[in-house]
Backbone and ligand atoms as CSV (ligand in chain L), in Angstrom:
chain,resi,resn,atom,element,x,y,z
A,1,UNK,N,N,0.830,-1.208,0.000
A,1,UNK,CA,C,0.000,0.000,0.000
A,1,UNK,C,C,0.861,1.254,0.000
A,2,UNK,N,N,0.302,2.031,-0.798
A,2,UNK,CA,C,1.013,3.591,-1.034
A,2,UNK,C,C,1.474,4.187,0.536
A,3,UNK,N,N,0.578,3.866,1.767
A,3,UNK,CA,C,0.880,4.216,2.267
A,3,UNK,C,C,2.071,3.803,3.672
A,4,UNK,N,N,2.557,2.567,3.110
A,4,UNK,CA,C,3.898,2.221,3.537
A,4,UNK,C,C,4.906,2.557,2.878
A,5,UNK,N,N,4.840,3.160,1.619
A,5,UNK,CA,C,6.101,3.652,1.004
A,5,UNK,C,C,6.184,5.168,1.473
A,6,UNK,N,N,5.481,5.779,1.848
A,6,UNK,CA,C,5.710,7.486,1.748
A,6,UNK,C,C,6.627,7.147,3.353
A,7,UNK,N,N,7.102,8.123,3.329
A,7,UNK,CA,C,8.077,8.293,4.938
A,7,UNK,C,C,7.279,8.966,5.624
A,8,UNK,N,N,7.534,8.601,7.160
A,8,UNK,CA,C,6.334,9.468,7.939
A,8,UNK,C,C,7.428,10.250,8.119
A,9,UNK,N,N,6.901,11.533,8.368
A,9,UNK,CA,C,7.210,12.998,9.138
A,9,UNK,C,C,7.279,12.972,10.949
A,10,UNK,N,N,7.921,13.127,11.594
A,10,UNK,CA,C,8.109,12.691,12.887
A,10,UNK,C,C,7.288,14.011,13.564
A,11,UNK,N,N,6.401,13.407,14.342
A,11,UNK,CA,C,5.444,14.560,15.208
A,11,UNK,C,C,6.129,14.738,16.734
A,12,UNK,N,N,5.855,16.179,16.518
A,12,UNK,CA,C,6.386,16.990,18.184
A,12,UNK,C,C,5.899,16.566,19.185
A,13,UNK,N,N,6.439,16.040,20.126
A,13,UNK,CA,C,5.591,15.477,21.781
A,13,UNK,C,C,6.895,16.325,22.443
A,14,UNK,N,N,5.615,17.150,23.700
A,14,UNK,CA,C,6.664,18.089,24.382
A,14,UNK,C,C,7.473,17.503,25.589
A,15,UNK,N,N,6.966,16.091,25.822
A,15,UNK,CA,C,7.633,14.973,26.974
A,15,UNK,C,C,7.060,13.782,26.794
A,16,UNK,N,N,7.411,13.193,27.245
A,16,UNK,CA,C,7.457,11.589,27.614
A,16,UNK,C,C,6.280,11.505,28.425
A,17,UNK,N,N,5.133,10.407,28.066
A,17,UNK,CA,C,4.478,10.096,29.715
A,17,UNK,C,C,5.123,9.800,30.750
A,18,UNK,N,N,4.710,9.987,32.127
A,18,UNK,CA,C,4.824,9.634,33.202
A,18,UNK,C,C,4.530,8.345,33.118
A,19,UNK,N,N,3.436,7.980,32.818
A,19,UNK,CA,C,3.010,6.476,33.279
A,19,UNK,C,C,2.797,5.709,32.035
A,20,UNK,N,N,3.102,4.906,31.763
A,20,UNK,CA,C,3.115,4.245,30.376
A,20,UNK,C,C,2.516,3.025,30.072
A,21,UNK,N,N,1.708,2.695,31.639
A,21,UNK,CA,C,1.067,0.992,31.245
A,21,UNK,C,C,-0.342,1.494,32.164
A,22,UNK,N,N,-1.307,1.083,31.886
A,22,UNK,CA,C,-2.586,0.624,32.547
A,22,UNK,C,C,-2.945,-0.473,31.961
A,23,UNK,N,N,-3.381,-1.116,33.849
A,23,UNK,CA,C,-4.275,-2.282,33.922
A,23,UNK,C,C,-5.475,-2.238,34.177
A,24,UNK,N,N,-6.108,-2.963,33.397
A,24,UNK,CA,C,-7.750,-3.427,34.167
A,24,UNK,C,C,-7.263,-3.955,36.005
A,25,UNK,N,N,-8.209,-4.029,36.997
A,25,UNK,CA,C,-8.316,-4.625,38.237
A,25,UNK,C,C,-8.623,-6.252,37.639
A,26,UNK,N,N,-7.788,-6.951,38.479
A,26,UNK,CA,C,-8.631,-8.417,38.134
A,26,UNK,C,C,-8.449,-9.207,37.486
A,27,UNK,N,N,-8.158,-8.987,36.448
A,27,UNK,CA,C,-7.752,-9.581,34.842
A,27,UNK,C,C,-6.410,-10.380,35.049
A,28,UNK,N,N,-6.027,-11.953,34.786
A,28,UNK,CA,C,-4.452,-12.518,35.313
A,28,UNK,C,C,-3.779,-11.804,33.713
A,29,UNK,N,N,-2.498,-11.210,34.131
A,29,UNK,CA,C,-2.134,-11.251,33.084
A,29,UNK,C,C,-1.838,-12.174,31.656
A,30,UNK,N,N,-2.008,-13.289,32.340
A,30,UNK,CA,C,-1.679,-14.153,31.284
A,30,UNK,C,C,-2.987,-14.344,30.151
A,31,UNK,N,N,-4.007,-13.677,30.818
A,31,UNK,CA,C,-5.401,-13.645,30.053
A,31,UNK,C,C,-5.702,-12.129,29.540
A,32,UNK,N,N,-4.610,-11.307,29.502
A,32,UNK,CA,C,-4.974,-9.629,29.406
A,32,UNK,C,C,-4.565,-9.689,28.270
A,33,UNK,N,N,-5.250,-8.884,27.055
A,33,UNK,CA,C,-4.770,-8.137,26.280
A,33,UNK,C,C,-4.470,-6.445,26.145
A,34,UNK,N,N,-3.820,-6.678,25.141
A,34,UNK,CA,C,-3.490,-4.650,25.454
A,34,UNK,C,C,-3.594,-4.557,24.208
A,35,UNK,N,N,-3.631,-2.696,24.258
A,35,UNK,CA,C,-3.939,-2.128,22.936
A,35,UNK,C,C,-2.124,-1.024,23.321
A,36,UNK,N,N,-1.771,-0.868,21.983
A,36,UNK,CA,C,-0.657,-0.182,22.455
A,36,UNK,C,C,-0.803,1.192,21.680
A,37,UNK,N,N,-0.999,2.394,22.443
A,37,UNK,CA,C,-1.193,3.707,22.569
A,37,UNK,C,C,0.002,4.164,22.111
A,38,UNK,N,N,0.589,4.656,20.926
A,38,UNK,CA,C,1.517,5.325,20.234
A,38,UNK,C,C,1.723,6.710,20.861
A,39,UNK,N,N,3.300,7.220,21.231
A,39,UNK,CA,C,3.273,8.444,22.154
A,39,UNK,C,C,2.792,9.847,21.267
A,40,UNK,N,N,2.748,9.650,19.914
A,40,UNK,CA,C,2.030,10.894,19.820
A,40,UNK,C,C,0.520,10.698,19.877
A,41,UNK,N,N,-0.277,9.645,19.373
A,41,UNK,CA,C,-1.781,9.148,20.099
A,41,UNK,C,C,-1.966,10.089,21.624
A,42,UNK,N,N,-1.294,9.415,22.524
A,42,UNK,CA,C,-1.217,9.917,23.802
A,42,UNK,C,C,-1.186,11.886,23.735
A,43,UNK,N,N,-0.152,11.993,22.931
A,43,UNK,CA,C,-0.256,13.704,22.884
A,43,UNK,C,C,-1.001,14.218,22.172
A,44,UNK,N,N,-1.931,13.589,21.091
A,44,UNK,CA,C,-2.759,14.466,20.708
A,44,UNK,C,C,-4.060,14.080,21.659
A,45,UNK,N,N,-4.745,13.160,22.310
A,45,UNK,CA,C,-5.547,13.128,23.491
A,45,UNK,C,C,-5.383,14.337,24.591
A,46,UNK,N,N,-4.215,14.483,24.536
A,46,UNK,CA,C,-3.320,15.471,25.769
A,46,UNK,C,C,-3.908,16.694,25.227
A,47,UNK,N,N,-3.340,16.732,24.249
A,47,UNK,CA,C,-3.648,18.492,23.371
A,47,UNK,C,C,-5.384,18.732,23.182
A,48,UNK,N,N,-5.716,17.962,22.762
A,48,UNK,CA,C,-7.124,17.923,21.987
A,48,UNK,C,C,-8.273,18.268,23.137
A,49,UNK,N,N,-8.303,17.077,23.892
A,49,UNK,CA,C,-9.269,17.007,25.013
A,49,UNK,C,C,-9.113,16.990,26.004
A,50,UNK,N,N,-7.901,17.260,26.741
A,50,UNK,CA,C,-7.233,17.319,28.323
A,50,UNK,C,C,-7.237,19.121,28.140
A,51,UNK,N,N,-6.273,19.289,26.950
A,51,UNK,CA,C,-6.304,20.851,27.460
A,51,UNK,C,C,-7.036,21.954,26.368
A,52,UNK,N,N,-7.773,21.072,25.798
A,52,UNK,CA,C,-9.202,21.865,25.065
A,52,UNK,C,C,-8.765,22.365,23.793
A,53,UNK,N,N,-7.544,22.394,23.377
A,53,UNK,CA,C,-6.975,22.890,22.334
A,53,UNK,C,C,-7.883,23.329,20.600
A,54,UNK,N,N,-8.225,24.396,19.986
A,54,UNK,CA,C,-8.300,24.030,18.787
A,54,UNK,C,C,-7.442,22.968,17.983
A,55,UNK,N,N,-7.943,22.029,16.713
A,55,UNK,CA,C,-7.167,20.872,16.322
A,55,UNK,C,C,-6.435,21.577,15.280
A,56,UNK,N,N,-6.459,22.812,14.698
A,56,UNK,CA,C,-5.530,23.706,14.287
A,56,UNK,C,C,-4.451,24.151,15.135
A,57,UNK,N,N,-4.345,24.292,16.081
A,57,UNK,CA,C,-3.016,24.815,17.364
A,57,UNK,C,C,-2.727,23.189,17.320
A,58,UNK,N,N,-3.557,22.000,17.847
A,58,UNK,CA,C,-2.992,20.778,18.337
A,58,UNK,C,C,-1.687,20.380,17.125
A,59,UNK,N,N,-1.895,20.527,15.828
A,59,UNK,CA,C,-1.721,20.257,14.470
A,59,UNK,C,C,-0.572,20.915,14.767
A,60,UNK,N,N,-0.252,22.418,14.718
A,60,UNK,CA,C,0.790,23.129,14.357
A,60,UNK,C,C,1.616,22.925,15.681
A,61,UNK,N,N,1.046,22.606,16.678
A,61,UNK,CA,C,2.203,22.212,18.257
A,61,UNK,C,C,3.104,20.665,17.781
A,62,UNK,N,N,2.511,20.151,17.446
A,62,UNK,CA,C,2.875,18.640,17.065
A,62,UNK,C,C,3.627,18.469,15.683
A,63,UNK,N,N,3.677,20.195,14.651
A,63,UNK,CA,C,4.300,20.130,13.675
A,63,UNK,C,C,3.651,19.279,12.397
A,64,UNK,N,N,2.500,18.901,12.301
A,64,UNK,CA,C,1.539,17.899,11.731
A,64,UNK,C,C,0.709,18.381,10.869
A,65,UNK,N,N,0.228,18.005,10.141
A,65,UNK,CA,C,-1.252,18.669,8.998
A,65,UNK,C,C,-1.995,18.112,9.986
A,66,UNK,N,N,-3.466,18.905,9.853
A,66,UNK,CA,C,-4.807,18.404,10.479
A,66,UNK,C,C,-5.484,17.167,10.314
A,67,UNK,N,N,-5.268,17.095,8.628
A,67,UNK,CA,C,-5.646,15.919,8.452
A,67,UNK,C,C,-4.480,14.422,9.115
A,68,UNK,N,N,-3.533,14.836,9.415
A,68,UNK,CA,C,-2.817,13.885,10.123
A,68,UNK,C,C,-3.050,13.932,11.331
A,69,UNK,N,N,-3.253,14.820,12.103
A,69,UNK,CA,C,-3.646,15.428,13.688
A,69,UNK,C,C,-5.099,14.155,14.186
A,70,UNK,N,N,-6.028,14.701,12.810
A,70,UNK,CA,C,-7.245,13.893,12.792
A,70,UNK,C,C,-7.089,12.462,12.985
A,71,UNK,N,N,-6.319,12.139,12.519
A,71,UNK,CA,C,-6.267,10.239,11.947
A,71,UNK,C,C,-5.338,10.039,13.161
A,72,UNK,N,N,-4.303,10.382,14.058
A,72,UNK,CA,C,-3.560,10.275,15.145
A,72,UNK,C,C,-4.611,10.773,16.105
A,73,UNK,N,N,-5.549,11.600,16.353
A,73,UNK,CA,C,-6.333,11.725,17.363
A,73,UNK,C,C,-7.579,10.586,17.078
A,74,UNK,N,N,-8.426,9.783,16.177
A,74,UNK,CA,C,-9.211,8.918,15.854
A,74,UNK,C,C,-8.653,7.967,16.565
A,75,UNK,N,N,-7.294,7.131,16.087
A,75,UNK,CA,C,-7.080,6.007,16.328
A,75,UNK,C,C,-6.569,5.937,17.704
A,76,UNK,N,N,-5.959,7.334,17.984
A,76,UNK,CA,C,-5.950,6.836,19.689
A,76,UNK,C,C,-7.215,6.908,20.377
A,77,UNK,N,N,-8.160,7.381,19.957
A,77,UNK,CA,C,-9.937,7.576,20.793
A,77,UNK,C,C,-10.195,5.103,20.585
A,78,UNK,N,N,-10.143,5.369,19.304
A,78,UNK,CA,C,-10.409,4.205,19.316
A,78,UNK,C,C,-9.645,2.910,20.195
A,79,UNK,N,N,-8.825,3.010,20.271
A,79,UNK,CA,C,-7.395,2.307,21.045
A,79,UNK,C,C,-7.684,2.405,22.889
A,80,UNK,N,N,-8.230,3.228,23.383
A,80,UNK,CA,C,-8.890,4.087,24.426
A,80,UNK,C,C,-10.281,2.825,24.801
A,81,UNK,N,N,-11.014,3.469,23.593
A,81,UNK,CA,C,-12.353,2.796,23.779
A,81,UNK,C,C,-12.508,1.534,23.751
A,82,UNK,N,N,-11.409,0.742,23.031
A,82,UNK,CA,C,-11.410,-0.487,22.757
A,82,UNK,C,C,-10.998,-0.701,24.266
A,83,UNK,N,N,-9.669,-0.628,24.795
A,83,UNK,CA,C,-9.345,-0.849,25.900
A,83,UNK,C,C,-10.304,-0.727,26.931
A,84,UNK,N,N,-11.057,0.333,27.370
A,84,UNK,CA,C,-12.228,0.607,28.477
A,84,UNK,C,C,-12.907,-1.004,28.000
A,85,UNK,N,N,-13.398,-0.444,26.611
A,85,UNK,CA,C,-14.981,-1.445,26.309
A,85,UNK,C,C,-14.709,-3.246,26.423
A,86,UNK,N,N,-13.296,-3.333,26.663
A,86,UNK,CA,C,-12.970,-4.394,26.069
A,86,UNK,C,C,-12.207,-5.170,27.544
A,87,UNK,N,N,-11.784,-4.171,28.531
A,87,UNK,CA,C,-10.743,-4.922,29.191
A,87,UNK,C,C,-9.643,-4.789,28.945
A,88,UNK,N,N,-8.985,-4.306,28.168
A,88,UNK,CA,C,-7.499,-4.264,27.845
A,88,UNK,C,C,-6.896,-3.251,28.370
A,89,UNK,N,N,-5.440,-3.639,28.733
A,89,UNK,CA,C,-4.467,-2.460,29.178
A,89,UNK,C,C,-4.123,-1.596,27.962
A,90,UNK,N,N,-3.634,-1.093,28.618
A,90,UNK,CA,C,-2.875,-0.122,27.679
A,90,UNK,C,C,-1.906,0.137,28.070
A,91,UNK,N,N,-0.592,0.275,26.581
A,91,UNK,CA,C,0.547,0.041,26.709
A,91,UNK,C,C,0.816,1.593,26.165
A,92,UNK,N,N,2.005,2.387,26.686
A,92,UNK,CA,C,2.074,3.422,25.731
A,92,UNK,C,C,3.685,3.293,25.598
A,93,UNK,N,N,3.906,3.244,23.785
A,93,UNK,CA,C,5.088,3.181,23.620
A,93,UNK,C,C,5.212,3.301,22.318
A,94,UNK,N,N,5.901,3.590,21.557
A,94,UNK,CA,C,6.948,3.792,20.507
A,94,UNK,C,C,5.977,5.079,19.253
A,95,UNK,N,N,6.034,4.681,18.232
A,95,UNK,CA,C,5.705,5.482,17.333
A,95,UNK,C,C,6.823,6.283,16.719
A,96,UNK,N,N,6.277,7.404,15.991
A,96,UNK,CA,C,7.486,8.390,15.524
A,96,UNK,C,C,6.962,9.851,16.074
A,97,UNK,N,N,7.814,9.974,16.701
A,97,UNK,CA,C,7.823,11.508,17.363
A,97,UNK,C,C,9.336,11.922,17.415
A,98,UNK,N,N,9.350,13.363,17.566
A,98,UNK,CA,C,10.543,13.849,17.728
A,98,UNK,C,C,10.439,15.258,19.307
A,99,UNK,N,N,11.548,15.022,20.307
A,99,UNK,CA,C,11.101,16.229,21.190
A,99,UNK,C,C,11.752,17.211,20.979
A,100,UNK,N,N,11.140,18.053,21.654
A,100,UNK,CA,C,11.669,19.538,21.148
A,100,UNK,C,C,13.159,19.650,21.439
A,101,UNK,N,N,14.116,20.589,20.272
A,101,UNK,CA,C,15.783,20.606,20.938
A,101,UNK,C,C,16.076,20.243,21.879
A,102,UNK,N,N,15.089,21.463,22.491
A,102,UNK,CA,C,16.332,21.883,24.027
A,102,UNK,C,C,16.401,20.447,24.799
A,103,UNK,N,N,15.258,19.761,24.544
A,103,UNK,CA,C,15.380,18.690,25.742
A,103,UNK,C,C,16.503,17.565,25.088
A,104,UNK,N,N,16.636,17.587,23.823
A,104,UNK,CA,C,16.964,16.331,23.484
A,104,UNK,C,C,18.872,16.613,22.931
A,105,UNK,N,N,18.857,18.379,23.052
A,105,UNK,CA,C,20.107,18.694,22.336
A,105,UNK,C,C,21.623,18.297,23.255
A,106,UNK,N,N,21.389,17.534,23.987
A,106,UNK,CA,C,22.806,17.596,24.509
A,106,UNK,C,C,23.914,16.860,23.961
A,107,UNK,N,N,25.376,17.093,24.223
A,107,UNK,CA,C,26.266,16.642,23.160
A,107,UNK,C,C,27.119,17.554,22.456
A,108,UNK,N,N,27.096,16.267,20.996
A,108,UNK,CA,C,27.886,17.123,20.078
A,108,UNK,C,C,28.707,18.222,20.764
A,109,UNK,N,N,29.527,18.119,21.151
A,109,UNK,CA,C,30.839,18.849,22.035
A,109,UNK,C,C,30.132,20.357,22.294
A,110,UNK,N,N,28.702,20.310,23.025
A,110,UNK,CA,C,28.427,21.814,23.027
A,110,UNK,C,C,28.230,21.930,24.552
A,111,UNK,N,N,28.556,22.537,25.491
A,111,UNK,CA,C,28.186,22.525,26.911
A,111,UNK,C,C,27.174,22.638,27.322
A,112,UNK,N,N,26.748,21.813,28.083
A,112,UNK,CA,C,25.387,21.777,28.728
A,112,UNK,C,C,25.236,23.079,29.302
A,113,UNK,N,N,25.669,23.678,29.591
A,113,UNK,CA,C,25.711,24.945,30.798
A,113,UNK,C,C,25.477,26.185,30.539
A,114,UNK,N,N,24.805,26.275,29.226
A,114,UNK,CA,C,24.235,27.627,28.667
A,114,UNK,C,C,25.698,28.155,27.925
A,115,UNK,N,N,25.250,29.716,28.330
A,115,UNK,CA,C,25.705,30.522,27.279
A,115,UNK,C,C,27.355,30.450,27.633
A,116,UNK,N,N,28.326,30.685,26.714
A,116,UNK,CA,C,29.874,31.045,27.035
A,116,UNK,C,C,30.363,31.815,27.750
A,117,UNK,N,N,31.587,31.525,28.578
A,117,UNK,CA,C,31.926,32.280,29.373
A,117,UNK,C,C,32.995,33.275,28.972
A,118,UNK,N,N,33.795,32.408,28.131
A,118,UNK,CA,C,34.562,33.374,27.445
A,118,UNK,C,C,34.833,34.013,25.821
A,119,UNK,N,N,35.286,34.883,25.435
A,119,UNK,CA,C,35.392,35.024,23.903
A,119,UNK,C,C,36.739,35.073,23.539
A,120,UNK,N,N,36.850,34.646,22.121
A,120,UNK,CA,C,38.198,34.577,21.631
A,120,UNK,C,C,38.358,34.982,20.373
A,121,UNK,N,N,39.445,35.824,20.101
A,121,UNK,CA,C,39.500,36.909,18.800
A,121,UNK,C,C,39.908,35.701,18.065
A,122,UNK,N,N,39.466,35.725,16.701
A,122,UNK,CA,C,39.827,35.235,15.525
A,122,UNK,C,C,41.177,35.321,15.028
A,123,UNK,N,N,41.649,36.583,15.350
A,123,UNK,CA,C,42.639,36.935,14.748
A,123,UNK,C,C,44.327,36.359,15.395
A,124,UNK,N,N,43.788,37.627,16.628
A,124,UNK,CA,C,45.256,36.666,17.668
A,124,UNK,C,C,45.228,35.991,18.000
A,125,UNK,N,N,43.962,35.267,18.716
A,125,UNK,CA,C,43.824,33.923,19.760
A,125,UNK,C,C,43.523,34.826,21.232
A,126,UNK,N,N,43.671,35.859,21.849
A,126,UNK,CA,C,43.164,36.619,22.473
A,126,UNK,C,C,42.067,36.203,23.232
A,127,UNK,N,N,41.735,36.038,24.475
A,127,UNK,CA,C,40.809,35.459,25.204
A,127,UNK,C,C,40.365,36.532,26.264
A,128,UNK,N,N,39.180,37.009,26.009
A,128,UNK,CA,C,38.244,37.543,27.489
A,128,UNK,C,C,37.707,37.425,27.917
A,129,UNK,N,N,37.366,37.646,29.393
A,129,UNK,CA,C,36.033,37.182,29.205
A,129,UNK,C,C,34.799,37.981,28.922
A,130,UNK,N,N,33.617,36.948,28.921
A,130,UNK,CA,C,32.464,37.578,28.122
A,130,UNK,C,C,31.947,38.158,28.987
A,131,UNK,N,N,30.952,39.381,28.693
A,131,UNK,CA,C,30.153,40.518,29.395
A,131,UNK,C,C,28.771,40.063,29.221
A,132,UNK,N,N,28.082,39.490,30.787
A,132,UNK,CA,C,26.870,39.512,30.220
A,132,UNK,C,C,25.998,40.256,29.382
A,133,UNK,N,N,25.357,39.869,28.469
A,133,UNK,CA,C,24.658,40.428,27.828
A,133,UNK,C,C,24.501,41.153,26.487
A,134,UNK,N,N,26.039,40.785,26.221
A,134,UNK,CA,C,26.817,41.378,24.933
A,134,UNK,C,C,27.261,40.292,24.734
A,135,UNK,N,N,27.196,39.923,22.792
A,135,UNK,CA,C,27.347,38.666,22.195
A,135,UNK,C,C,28.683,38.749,22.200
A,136,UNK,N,N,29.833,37.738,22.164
A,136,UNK,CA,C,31.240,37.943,21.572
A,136,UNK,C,C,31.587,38.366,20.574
A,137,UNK,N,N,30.236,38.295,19.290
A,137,UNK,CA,C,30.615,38.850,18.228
A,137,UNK,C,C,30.499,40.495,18.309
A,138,UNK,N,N,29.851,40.679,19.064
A,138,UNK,CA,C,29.620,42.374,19.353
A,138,UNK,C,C,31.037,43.037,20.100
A,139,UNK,N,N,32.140,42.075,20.282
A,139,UNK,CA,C,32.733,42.712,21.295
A,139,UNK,C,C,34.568,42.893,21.112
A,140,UNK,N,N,34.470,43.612,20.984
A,140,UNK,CA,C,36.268,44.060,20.183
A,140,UNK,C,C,37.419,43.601,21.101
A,141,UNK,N,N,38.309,42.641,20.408
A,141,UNK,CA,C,40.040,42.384,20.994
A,141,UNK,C,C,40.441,43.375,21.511
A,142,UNK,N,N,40.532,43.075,23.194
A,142,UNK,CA,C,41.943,44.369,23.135
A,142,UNK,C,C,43.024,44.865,22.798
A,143,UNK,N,N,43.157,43.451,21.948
A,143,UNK,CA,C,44.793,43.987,21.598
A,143,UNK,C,C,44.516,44.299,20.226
A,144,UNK,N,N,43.581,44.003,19.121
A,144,UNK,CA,C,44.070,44.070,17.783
A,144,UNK,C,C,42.462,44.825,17.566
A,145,UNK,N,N,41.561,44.925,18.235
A,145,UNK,CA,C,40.208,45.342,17.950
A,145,UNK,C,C,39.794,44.591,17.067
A,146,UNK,N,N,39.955,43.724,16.392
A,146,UNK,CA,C,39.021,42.837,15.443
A,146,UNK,C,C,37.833,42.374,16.704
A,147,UNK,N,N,36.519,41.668,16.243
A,147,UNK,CA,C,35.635,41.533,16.940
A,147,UNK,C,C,35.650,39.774,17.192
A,148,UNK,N,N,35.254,39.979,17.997
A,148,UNK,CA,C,35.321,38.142,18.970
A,148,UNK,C,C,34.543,36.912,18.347
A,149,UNK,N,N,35.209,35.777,18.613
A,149,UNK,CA,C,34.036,34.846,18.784
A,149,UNK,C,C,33.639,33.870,19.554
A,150,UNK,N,N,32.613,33.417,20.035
A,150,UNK,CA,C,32.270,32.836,21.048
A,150,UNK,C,C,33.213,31.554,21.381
A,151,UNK,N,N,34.034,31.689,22.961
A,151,UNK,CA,C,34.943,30.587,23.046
A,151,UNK,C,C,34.578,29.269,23.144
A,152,UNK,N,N,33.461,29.026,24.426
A,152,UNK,CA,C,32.917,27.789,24.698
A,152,UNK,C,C,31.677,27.722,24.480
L,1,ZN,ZN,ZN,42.877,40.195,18.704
């Protein structure tokens, strides 16, 4: 089907659930079935009907067309209902999502620790330190006045 060849587009979830499994009371596991709740499913439930959202804002928070918003908010209602109507847990896990930078950017030799402390001229190698609030590139070598660039 056409629609296993197209690539999905990875949708925005702004965190992780907290809780990622519900059980029915009662049920031995060895007799439970589950329905498994995809984490953006879970965030568009979150967006849609937890915090009342138009499905135009839910759509553009999640980075998504509507009509994709729609078909990810359907099948998790259904996945939901099946589980209530049915007895089944629910599992919440995998799918394609992507989280926002900041949470996920650490690495790539960049310091966790915010902004730089020091600047360093291009020219000489010249090191100062940085002035809050003024970029390094805004800020002239003392020795040669060429303008800085951010050290760390
Ligand atoms: Zn310099």
């Amino acid at each position: 089907m056409l629609i296993m060849v197209r690539p999905i587009r990875p949708r925005f979830v702004r965190e992780l659930p907290r809780i990622d499994y519900f059980k029915p009371r009662g049920i031995p596991l060895s007799t439970l079935n589950e329905v498994v709740l995809k984490v953006e499913e879970l965030e568009a439930i979150k967006l849609k009907d937890l915090e009342c959202l138009e499905q135009e804002e839910c759509a553009k928070k999640m980075k998504i067309s509507r009509g994709t918003f729609q078909r990810i908010l359907n099948s998790a209602k259904k996945k939901i209902a099946d589980a209530l109507v049915n007895g089944k847990a629910i599992k919440v896990e995998g799918g394609n999502y992507k989280m926002p930078v900041a949470r996920t950017g650490r690495g790539f030799g960049r310091r966790a620790g915010g902004p730089p402390t020091v600047c360093v001229c291009p020219v000489c190698g010249n090191q100062q330190a940085k002035v809050a609030g003024l970029p390094c590139s805004q800020m002239k070598c003392n020795k040669c006045g060429s303008l800085m660039v951010r050290g760390n």
